[in-house]
FITOR-267291 format. One record per atom (N, C-alpha, C, O, CB): x, y, z. Coordinates in pm, whole numbers, padded with zeros to 5 digits, always signed. Glycine has a CB too. Layout:
<atoms>
XYZ/...
</atoms>
This chain:
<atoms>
+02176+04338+01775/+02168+04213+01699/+02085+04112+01776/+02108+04087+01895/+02309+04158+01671/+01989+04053+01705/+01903+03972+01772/+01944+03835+01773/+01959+03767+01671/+01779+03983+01722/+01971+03779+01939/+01998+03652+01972/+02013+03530+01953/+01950+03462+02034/+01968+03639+02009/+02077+03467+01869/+02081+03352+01778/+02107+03234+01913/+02195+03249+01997/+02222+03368+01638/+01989+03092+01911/+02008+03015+01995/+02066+02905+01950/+02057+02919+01828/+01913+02996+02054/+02154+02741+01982/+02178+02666+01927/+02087+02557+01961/+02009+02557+02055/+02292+02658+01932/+02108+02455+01864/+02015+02321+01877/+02014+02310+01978/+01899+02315+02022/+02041+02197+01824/+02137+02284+02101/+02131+02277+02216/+02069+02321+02282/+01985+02250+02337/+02195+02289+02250/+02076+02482+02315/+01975+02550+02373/+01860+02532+02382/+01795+02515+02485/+01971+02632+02345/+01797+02537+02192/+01664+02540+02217/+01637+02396+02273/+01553+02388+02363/+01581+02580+02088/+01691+02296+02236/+01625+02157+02322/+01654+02206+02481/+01571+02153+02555/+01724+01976+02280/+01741+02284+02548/+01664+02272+02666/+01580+02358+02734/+01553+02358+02854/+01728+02246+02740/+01531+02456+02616/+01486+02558+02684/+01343+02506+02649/+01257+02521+02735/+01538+02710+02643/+01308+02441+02523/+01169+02370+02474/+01153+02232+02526/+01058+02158+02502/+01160+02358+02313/+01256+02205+02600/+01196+02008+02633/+01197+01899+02532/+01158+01782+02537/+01024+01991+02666/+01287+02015+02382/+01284+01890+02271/+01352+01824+02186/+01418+01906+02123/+01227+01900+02204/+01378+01689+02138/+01509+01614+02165/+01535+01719+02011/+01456+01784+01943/+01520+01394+02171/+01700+01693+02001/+01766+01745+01905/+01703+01700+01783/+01658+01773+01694/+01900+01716+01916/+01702+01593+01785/+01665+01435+01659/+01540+01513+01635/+01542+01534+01514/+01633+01216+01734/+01425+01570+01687/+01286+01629+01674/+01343+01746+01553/+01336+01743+01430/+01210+01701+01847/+01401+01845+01647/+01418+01965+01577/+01505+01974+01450/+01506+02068+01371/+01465+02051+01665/+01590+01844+01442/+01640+01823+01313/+01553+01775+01196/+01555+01801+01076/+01738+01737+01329/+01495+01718+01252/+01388+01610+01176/+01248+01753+01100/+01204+01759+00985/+01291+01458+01352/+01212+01852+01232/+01149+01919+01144/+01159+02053+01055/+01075+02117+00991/+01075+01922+01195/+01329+02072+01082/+01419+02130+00996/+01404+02070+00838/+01387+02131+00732/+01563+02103+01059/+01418+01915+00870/+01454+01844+00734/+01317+01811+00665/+01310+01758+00554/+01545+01699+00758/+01203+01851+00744/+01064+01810+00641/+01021+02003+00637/+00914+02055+00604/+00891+01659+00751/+01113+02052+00670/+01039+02212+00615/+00935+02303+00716/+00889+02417+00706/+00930+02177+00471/+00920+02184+00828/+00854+02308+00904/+00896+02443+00984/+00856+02559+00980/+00796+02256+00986/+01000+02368+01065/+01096+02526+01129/+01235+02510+01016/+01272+02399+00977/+01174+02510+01364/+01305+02650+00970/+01388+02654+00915/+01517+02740+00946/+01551+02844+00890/+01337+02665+00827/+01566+02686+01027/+01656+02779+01105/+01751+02838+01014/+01765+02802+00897/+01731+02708+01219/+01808+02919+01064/+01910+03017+00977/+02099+02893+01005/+02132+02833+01107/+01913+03254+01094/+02167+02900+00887/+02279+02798+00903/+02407+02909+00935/+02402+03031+00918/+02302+02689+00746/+02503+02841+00978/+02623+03013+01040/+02723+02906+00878/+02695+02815+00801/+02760+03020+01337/+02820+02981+00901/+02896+02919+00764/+02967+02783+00850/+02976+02705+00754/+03041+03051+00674/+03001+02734+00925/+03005+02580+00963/+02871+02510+00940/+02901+02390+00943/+03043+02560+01119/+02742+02519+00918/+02656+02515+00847/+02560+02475+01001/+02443+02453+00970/+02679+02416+00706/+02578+02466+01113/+02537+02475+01227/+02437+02533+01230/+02462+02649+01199/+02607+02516+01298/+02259+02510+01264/+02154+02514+01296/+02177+02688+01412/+02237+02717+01515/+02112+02346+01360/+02102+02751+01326/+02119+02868+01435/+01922+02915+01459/+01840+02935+01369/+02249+03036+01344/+01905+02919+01582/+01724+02959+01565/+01715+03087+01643/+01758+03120+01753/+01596+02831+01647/+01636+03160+01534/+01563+03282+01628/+01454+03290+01726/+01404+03186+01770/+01514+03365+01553/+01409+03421+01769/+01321+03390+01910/+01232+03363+01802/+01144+03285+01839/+01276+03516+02050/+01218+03402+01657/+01068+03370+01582/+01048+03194+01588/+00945+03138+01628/+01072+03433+01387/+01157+03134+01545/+01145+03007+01565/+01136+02942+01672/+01094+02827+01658/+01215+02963+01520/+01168+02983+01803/+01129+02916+01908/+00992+02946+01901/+00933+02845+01861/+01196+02947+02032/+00909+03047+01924/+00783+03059+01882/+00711+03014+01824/+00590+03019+01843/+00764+03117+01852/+00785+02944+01716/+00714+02864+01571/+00723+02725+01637/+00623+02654+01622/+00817+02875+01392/+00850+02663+01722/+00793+02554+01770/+00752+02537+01886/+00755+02422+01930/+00853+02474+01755/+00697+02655+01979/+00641+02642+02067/+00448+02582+01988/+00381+02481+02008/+00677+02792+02156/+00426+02685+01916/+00311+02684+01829/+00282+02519+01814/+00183+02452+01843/+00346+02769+01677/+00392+02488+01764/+00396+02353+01699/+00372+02226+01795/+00299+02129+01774/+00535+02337+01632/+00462+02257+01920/+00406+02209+02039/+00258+02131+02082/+00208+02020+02102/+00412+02313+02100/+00229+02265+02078/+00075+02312+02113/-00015+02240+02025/-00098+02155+02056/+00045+02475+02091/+00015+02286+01907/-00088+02205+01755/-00067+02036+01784/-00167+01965+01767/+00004+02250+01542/+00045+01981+01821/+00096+01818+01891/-00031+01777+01969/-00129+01705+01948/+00251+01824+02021/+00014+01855+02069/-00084+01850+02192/-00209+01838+02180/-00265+01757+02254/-00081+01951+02265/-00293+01918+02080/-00401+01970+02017/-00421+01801+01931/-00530+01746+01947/-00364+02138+01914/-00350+01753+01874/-00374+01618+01810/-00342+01660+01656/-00360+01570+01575/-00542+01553+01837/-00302+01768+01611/-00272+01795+01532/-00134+01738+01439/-00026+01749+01498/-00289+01889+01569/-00131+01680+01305/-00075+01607+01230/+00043+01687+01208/+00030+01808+01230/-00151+01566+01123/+00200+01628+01155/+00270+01760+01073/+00248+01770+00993/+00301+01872+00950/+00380+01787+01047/+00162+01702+00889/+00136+01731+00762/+00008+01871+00789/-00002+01989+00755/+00083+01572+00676/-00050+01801+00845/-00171+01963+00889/-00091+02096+00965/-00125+02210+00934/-00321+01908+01045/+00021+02073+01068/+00068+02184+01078/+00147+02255+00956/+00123+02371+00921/+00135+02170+01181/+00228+02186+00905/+00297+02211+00765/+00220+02263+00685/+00279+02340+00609/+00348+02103+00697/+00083+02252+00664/+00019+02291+00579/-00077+02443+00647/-00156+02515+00586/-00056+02157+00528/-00050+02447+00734/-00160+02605+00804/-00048+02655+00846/-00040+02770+00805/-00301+02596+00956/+00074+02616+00928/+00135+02730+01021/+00212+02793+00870/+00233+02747+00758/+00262+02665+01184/+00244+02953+00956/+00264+03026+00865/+00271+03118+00852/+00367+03187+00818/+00229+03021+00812/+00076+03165+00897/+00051+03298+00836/+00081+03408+00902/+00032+03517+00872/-00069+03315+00805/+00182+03385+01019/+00166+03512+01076/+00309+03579+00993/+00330+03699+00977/+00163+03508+01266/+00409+03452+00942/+00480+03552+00867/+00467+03626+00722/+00554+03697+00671/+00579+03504+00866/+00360+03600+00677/+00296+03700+00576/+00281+03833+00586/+00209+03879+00675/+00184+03672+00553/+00345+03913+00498/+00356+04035+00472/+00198+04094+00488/+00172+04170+00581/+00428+04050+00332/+00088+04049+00382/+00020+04052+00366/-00133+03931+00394/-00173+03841+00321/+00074+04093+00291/-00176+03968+00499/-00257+03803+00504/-00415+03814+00466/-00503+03890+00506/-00254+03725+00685/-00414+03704+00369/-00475+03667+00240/-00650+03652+00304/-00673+03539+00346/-00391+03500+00163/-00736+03723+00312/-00869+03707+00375/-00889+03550+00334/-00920+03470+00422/-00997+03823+00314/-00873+03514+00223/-00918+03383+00153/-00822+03334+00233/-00860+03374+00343/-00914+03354-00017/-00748+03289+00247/-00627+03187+00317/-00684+03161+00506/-00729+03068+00573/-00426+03298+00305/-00638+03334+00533/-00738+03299+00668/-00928+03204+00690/-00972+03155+00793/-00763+03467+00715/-00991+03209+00560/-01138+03187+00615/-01053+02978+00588/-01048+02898+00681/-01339+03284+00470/-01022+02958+00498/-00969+02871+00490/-00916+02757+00614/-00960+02647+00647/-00899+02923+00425/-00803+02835+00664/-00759+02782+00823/-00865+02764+00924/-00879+02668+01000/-00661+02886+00896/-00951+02889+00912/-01080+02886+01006/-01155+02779+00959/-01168+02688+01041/-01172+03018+01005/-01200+02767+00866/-01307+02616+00790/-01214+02502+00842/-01275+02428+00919/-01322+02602+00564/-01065+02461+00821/-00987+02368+00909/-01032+02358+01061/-01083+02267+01126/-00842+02414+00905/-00991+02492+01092/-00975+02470+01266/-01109+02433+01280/-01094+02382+01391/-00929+02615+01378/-01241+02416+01254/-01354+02458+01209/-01348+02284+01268/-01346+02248+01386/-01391+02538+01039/-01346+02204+01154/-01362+02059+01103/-01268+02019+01224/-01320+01939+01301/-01309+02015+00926/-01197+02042+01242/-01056+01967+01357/-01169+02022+01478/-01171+01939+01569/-00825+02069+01362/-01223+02088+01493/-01316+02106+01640/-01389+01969+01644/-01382+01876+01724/-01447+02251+01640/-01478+01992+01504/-01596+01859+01543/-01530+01723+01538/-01588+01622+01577/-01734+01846+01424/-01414+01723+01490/-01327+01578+01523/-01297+01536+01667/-01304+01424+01718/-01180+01585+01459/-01252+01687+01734/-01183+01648+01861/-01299+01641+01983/-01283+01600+02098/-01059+01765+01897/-01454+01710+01903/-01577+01665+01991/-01617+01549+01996/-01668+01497+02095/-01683+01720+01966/-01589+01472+01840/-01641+01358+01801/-01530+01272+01945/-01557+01215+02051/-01615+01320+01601/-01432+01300+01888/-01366+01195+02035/-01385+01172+02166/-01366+01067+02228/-01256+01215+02067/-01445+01330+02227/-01431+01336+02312/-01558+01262+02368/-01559+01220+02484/-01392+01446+02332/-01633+01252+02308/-01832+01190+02347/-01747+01034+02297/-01781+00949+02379/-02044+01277+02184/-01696+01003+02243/-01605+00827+02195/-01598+00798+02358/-01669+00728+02431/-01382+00832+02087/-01458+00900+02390/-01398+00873+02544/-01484+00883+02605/-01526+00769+02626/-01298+00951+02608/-01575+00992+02677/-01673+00991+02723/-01760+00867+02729/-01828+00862+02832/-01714+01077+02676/-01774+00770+02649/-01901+00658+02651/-01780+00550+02714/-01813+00451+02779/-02000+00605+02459/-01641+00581+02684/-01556+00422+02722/-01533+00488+02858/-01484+00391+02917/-01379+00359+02616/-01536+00581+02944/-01568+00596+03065/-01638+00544+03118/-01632+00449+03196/-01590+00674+03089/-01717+00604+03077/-01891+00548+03152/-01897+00381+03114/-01976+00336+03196/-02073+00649+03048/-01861+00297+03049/-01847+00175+03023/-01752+00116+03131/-01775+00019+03204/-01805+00161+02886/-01666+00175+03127/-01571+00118+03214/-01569+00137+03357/-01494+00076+03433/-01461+00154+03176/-01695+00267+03408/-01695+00302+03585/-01831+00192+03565/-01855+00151+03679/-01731+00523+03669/-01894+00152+03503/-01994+00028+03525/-01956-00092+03523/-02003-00189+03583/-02089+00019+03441/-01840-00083+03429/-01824-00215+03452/-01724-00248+03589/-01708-00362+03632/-01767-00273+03318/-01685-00170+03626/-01600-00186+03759/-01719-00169+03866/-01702-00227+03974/-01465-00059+03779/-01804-00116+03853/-01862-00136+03977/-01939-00233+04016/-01964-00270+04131/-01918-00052+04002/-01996-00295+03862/-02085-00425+03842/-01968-00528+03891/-02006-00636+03935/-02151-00455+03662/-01842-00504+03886/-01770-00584+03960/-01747-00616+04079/-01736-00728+04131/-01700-00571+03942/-01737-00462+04143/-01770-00442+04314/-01852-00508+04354/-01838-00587+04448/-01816-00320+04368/-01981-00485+04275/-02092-00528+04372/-02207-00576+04272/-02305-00517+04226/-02144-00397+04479/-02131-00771+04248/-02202-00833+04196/-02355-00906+04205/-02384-00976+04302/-02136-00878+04187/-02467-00879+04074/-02543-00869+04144/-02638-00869+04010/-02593-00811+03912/-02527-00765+04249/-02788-00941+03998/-02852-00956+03866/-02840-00799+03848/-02754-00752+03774/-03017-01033+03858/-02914-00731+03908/-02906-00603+03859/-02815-00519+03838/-02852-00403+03818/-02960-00551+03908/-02708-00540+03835/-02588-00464+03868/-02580-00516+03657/-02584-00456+03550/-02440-00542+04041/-02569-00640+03700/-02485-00726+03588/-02614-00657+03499/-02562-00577+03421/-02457-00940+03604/-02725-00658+03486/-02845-00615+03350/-02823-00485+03312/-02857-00438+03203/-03018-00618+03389/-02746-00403+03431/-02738-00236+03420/-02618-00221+03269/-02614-00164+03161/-02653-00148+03612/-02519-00331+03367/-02405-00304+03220/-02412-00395+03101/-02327-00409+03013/-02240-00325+03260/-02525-00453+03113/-02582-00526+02976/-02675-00458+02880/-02685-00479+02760/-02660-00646+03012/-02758-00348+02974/-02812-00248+02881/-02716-00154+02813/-02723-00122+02694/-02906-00169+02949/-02616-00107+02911/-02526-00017+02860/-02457-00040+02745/-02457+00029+02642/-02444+00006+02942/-02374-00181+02776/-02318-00212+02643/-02438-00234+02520/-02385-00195+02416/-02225-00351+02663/-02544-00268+02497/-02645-00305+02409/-02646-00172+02372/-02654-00178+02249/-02777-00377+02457/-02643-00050+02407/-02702+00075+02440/-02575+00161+02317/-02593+00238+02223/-02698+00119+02648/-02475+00111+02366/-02344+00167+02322/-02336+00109+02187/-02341+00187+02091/-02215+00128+02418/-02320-00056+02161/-02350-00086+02046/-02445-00102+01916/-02453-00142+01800/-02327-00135+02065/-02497-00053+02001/-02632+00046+01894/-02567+00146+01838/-02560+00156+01715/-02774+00134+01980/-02503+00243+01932/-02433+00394+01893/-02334+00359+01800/-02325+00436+01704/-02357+00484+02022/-02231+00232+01803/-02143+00217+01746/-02172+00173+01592/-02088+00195+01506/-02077+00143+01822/-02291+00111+01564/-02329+00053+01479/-02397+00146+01365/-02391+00131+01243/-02398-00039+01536/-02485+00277+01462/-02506+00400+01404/-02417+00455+01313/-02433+00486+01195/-02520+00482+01492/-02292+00465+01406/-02171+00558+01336/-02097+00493+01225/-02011+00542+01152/-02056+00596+01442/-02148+00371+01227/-02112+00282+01100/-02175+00283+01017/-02120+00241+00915/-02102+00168+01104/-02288+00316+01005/-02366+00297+00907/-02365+00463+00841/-02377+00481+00720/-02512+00228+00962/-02349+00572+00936/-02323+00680+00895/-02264+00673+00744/-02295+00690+00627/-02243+00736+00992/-02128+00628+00852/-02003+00640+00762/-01981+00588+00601/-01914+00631+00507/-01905+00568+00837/-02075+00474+00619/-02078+00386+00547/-02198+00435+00397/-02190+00412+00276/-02112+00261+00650/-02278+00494+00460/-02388+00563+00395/-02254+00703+00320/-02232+00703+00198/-02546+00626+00543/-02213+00764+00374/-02135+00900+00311/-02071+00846+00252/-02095+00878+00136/-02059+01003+00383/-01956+00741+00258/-01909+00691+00163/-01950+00663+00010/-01912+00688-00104/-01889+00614+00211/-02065+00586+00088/-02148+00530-00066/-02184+00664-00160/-02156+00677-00280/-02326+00440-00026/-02252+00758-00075/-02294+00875-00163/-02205+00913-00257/-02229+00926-00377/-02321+00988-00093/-02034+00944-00167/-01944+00983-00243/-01916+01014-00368/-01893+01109-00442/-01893+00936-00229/-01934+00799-00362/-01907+00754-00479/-01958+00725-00566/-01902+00661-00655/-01867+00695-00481/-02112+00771-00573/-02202+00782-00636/-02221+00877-00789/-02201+00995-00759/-02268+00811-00540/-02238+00871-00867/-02246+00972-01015/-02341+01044-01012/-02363+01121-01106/-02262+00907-01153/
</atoms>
């Protein structure tokens, strides 16, 4: 007979508060098996499922987006169409989490200039992070107008 864990357990064997694992009991993502006192009972599949879930957190991933992809590994049968699907997701969630990462990337580099133009004050120091920021708000102004341009198309007839 395979090992039935309690809420307890799994919060200390996963690091996660009870209130979590109830909470994503009650929106449908992990669904633990109930004993007849109606007591939360989880299998090793579900620790698995919220280890996964973990991970997708970590990843920046929404519950409405995990809720909506995790899954497929318990399919009997898995759906070629369903998989290219998740892939076109994981796909789009890449160039999001690149898009951020070149975001962070520029408020780095903004911020080791502007600390050093602090160190070591100085016309040139001070024009270096005056180009930068000019430099940056150009980029920012780009990505606005992007945005602003796709929008419009959108909504276009």
């Amino acid at each position: 007979m395979e090992k039935l864990y309690s809420i307890q357990e799994v919060s200390q064997i996963l690091g996660m508060s009870k209130d979590t694992l109830r909470y994503y009991d009650r929106i449908g993502i992990v669904a633990p098996s109930r004993e007849h006192n109606r007591y939360r009972k989880y299998s090793r599949d579900d620790l698995i499922d919220l280890m996964n879930i973990q991970i997708m957190r970590y990843a920046d991933f929404s519950l409405d987006e995990i809720k909506g992809k995790l899954g497929f590994h318990k399919m009997k049968n898995i759906d070629s169409t369903y998989c290219e699907e998740v892939a076109a997701f994981l796909d789009a969630k890449n160039v999001e989490m690149r898009k951020k990462i070149t975001h962070l990337e520029k408020v780095c580099q903004l911020l080791n200039i502007a600390a050093d133009t602090l160190r070591d004050f100085n016309n040139e120091s001070d024009q270096r992070l005056a180009e930068f920021v000019r430099e940056l708000y150009k980029d920012i102004r780009k990505d606005e107008l992007e945005i602003s341009e796709e929008g419009c198309d959108q909504h276009q007839g």
